[in-house]
N, C-alpha and C positions, 0 to 999 in steps of 0.2 A: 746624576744630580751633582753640583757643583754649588755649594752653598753658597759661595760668592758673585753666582750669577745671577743679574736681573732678570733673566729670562723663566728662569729654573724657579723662583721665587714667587713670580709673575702664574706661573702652569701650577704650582703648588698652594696656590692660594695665599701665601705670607701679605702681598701687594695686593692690595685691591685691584680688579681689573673685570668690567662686566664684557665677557664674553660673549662675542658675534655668532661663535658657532663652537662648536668642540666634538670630537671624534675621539677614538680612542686611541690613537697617537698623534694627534694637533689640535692645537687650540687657536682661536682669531680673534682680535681687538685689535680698538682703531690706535692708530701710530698717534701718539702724546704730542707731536710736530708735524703734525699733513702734510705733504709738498700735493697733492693734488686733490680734486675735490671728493672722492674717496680714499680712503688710504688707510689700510689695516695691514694689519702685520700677521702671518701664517706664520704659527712657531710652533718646531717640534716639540713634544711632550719628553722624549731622551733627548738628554742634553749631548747631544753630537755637534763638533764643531761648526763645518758648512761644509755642503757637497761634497770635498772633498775628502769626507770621512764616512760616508755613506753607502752604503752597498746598493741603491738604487728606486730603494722601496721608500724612504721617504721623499726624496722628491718624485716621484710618480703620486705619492699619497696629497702633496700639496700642488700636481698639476689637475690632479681631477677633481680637488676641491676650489680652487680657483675659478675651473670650469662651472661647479656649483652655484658657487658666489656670486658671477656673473649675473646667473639665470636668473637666482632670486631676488636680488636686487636689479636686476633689469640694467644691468648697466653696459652700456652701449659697446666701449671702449676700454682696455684694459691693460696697461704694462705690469711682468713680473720684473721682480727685479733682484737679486740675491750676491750679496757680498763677504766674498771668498781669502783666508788670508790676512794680509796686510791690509784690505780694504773696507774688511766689517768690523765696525767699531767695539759690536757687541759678538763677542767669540762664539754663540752659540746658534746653530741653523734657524733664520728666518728667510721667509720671502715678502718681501716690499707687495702689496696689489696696489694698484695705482690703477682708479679706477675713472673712467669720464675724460682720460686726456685725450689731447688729438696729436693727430702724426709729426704737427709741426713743434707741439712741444721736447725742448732740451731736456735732457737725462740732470 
């Protein structure tokens, strides 16, 4: 836990946030700025940086709920997308689901 993160804050209930789905290490709601016509955010329950900090099990834990996600909501099409480093705004492991786009759409 990292008191200063919105993520952490977010899984601990401080921020209000109605919850897609929750598992015992991940939680899912929808991203507050959509870039596509699904778009929820899979965020670890331990605050671990990204991937990079991971021993393996959380991102297998948020490839097979993805796969879930999909099912239940029927949704056709699906990009992950997960920003590592210098490139995730928010320091704490999520994965983007980007659900309904098509091939032709830009990252």
């Amino acid at each position: 836990m990292d008191a200063d993160c919105v993520f952490c804050k977010i899984v601990n209930k401080e921020i209000p946030s109605r919850f897609v789905e929750e598992t015992s290490n991940l939680v899912v709601f929808e991203d507050i700025n959509p870039q596509a016509p699904i778009h929820f955010l899979i965020v670890s329950k331990k605050h671990i940086a990204d991937i990079t900090k991971d021993s393996g099990v959380g991102w297998a834990s948020i490839g097979k709920l993805a796969v879930k996600l999909a099912k239940e909501k029927e949704v056709s099409s699906f990009r992950l997308v997960h920003n590592a480093g210098g490139a995730a705004e928010i320091k704490h492991m999520h994965v983007h689901f980007l659900g309904n786009v098509s091939v032709d759409r830009k990252l």
